[in-house]
N, C-alpha and C positions, 0 to 999 in steps of 0.2 A: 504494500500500500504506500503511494506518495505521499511526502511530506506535505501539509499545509501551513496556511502562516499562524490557523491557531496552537497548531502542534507544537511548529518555532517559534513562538511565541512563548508557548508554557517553558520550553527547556529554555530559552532566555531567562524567565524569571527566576527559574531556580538555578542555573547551570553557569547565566552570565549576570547575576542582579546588576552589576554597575550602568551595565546597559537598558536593562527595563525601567530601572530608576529614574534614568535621563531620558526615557523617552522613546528611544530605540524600538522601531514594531516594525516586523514584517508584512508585506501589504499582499504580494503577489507572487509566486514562484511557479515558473513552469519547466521543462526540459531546456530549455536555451536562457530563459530569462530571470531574472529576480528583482522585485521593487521593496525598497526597505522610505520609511520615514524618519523625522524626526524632530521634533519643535522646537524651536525657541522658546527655552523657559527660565526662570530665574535659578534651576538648579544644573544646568548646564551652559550658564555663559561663564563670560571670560569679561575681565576687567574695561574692555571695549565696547558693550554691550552687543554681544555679538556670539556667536556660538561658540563655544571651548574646540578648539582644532581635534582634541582626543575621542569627542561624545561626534563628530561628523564623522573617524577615524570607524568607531566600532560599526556604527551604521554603513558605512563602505564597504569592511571587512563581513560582516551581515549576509549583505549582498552578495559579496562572494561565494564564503564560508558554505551558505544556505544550499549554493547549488552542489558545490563537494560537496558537503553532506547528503542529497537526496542521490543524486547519481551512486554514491558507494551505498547506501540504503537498494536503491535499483540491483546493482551487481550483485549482490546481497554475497562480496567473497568481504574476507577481516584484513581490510585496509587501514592503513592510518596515514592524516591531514596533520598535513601541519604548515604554517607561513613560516618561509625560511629569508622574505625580504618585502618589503614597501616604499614604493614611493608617493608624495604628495604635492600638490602642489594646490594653492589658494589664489581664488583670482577676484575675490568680493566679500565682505563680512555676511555672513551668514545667521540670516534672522525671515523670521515666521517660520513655516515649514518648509525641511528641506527634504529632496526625494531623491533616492539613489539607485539606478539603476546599473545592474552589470546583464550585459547579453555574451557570454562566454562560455556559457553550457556546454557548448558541443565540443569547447576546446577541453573542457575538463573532463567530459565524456571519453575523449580521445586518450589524452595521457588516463584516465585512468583501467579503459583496457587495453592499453599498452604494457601498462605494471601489472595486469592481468596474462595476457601475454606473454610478457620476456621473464616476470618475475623479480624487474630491476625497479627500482625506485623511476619516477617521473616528475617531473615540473611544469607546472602552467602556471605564465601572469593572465591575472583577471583582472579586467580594469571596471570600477565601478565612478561613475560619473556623478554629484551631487548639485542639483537645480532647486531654485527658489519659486515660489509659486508663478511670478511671473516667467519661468523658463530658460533665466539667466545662471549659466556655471559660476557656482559658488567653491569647489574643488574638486579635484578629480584624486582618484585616487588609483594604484597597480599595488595587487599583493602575487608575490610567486608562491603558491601553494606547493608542497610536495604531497607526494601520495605512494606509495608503496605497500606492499602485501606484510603482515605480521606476519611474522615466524611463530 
């Protein structure tokens, strides 16, 4: 059975609380895509009045994360995720709600039966892009996920 974003949602609460705390919800996940939110609230700004770079960081990561996770759920083999690197970048203060979407499913699909496959670890960047109600990039974000088979 597929992941939903009430499902991600709950193991956020209990799994990531910093995240559901500030706000952090998943909106939509499907095989290619993932939409994560996140608001502008007084427990996730930053002295600028403006969102904390860390609280738009886990909602990017979300985004990602969300789709490794459903896809190894799919394979249903005992894979293990982990981010081995991130880049960011800011191009606007980030206030009301922001929405992050990553479309790199099929890349993560890929390396992950790969490491099905060869049996070697694999790597994909996922890029998750963050927009402000009006539609304007507020950051973007690239995490390189590894994935490989437990022993």
């Amino acid at each position: 059975m597929a992941l939903t974003p009430g499902k991600i949602n709950t193991f956020t609460a209990f799994k990531l609380p910093s995240a559901f705390l500030t706000g952090v919800r998943l909106k939509s996940i499907s095989q290619e895509r993932c939409t994560t939110t996140v608001k502008h609230r007084w427990i996730n700004q930053n002295p600028f009045n403006s969102m904390f770079w860390a609280v738009q960081g886990m909602a990017a990561e979300l985004a990602t994360g969300a789709l490794v996770m459903d896809e190894i759920k799919a394979q249903g083999k005992p894979i293990s995720m982990l981010v081995a690197n991130n880049k960011a970048s800011f191009s606007k203060k980030a206030r009301g709600r922001i929405t992050f979407i990553c479309n790199d499913g099929l890349a993560i699909r890929a390396a992950i039966q790969k490491t099905i496959e060869t049996g070697e670890g694999q790597t994909c960047w996922m890029h998750a892009e963050g927009t402000n109600s009006d539609g304007v990039v507020v950051s973007s974000f690239d995490f390189e996920w590894t994935v490989k088979l437990r022993s």
